[in-house]
ROZA-67043 format. One record per residue (C-alpha): residue in one letter; residue number from 1; x, y, z; chain. Coordinates in pm, whole numbers, m for minus. Example, Ala and Ser with C-alpha at 12.3 -4.5 7.8 and 13.67 -1.06 7.14 Angstrom:
! residues 2
residuo / num / u / v / w / cadena
a / 1 / 1230 / m450 / 780 / A $
s / 2 / 1367 / m106 / 714 / A $
//
This chain:
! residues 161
residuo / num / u / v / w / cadena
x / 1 / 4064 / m5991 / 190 / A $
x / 2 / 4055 / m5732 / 467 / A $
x / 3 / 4158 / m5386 / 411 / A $
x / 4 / 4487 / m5417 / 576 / A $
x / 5 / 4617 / m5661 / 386 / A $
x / 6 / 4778 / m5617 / 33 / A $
x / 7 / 4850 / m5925 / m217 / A $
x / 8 / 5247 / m5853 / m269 / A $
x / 9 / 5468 / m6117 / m472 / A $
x / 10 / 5408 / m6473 / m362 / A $
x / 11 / 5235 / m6418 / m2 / A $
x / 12 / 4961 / m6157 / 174 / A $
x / 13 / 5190 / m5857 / 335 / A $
x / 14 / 4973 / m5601 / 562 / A $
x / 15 / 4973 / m5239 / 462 / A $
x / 16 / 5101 / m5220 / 809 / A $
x / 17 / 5392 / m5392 / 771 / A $
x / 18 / 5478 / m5239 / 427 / A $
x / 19 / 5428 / m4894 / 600 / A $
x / 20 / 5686 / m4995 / 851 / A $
x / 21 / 5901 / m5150 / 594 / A $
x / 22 / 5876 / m4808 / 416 / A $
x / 23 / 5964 / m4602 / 719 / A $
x / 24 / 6248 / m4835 / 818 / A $
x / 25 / 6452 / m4788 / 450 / A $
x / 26 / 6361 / m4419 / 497 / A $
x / 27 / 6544 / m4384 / 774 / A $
x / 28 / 6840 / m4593 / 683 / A $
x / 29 / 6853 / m4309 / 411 / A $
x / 30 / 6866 / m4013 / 643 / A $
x / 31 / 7143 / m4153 / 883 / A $
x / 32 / 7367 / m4275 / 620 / A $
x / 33 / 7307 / m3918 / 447 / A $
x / 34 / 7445 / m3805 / 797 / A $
x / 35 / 7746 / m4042 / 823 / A $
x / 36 / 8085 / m4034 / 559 / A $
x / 37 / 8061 / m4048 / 188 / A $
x / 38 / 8354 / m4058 / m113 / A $
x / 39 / 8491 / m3745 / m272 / A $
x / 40 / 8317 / m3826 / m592 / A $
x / 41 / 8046 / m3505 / m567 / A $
x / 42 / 7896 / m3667 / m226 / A $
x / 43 / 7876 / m3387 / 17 / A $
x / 44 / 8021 / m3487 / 303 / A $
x / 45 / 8400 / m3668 / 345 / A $
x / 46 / 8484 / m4011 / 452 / A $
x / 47 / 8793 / m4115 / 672 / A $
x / 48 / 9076 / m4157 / 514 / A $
x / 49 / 9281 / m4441 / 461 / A $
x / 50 / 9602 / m4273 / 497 / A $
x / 51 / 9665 / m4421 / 866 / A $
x / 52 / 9642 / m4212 / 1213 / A $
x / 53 / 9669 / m3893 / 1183 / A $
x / 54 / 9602 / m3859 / 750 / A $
x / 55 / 9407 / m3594 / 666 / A $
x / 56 / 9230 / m3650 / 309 / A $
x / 57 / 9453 / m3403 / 120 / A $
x / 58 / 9747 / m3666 / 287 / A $
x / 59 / 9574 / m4001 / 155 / A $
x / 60 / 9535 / m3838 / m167 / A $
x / 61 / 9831 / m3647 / m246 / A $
x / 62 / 9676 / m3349 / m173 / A $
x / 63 / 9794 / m3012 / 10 / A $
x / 64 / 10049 / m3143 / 343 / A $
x / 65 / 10002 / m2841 / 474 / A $
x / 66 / 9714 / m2834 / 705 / A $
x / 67 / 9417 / m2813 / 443 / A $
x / 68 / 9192 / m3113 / 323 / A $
x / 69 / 9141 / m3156 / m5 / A $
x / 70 / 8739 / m3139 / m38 / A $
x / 71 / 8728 / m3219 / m408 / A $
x / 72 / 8889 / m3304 / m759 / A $
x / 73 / 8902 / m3095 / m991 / A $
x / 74 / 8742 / m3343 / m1201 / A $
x / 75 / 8436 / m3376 / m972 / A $
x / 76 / 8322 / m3044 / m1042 / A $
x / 77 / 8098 / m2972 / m1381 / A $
x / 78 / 8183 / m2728 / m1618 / A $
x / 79 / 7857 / m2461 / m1629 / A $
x / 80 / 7764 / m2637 / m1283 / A $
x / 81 / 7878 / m2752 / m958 / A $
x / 82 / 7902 / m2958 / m636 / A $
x / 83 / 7735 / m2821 / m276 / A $
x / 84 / 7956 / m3007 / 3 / A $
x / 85 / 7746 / m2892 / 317 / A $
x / 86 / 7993 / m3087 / 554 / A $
x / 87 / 8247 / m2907 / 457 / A $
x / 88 / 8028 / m2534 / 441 / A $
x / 89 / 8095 / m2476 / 88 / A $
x / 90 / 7987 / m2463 / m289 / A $
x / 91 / 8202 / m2493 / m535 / A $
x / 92 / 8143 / m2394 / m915 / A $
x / 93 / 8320 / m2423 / m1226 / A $
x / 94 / 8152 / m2150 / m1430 / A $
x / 95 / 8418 / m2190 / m1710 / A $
x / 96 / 8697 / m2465 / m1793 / A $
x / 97 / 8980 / m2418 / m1506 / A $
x / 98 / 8806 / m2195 / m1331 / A $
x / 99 / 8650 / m2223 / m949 / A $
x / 100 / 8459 / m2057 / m725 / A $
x / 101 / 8357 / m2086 / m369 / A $
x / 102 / 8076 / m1996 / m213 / A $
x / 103 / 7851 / m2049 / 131 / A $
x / 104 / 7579 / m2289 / 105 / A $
x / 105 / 7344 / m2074 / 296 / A $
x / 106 / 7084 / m1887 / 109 / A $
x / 107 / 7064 / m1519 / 223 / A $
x / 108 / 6675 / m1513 / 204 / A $
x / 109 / 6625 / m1681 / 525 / A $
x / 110 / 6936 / m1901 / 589 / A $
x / 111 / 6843 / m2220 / 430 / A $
x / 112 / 7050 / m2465 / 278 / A $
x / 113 / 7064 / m2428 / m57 / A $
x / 114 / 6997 / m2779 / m278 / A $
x / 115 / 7130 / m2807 / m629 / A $
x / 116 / 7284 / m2624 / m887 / A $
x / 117 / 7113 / m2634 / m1218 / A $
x / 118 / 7109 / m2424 / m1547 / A $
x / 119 / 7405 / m2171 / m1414 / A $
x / 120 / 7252 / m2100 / m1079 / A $
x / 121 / 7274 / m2241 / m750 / A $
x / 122 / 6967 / m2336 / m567 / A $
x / 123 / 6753 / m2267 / m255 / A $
x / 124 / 6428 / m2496 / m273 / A $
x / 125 / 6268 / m2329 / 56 / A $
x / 126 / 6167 / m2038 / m104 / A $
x / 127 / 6326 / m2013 / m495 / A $
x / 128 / 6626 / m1810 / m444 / A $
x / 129 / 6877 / m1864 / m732 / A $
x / 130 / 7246 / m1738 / m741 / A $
x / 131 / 7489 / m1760 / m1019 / A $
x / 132 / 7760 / m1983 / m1005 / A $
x / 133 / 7967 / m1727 / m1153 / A $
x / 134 / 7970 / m1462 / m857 / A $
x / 135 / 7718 / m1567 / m638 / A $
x / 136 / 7457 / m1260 / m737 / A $
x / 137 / 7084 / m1318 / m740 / A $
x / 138 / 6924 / m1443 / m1021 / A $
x / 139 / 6596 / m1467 / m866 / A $
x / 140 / 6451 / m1365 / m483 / A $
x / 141 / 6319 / m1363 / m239 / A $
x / 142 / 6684 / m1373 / m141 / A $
x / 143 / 6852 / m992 / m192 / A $
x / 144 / 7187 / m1040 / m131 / A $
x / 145 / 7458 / m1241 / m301 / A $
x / 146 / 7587 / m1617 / m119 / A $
x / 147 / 7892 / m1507 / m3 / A $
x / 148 / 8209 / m1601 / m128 / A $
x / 149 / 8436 / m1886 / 11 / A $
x / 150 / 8813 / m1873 / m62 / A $
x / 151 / 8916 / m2199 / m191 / A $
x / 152 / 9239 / m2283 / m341 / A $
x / 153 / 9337 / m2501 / m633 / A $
x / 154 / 9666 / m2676 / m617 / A $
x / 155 / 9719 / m2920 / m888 / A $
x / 156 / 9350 / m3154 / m918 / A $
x / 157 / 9256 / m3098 / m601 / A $
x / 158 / 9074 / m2815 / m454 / A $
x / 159 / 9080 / m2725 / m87 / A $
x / 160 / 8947 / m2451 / 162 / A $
x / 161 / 9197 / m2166 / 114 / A $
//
């Protein structure tokens, strides 16, 4: 057996073709991170169903008054929270009914930031954390707070203010 060839399942597969295999699910993964998702803590929003013209807060009983409802209530952790970059905004829940917005840009050097974990929210370029109480550094590089978003809460949805 040559070097390019690997014994896979019930047949010889070239690394080659495994390689290419590899790439092609790879990218399948970055465009359909690019295209729609749910509301259920995806970060980006998906057409609505709600017929020409619906905006998501329509389809889903949310605010009829020119904002989208981005989230649930419900979709956002107590102690944690949900980044929707689409829409340019994090929102926390640092205690039981109570949200927070902020922008999903770390301060350091303007990169997105990437999760929220243990109270803080996350930049993974360089190891900024904020807290998803107020948005204040934890830890830098970054120096300055994420700044707030306005949001606003009506009922279980949550929307940009």
């Amino acid at each position: 057996m040559s070097d390019d060839h690997v014994l896979s399942g019930p047949g010889n597969q070239t690394r080659r073709a495994l390689l290419a295999g590899a790439g092609a699910v790879g990218a399948a993964l970055v465009l359909s991170a690019c295209g729609g998702g749910d509301d259920s803590g995806g970060t980006t929003s998906a057409p609505t169903s709600g017929g020409p013209g619906a905006t998501a807060g329509d389809a889903e009983g949310g605010d009829r008054q020119g904002a989208a409802s981005i989230a649930r209530t419900a979709d956002i952790p107590v102690g944690g929270g949900v980044i929707y970059a689409a829409q340019g905004v994090v929102i926390t829940q640092p205690r039981p009914g109570e949200f927070k917005g902020f922008s999903p840009i770390c301060t350091h050097q303007n990169c997105p930031v990437s999760n929220i974990d243990g109270g803080t929210i996350n930049c993974t370029c360089h190891g900024s954390r904020f807290s998803i109480t107020d948005g204040s550094v934890k830890q830098g590089p970054a120096t300055k707070p994420l700044p707030a978003k306005e949001i606003k809460v009506q009922g279980d949805h949550i929307s940009l203010a």
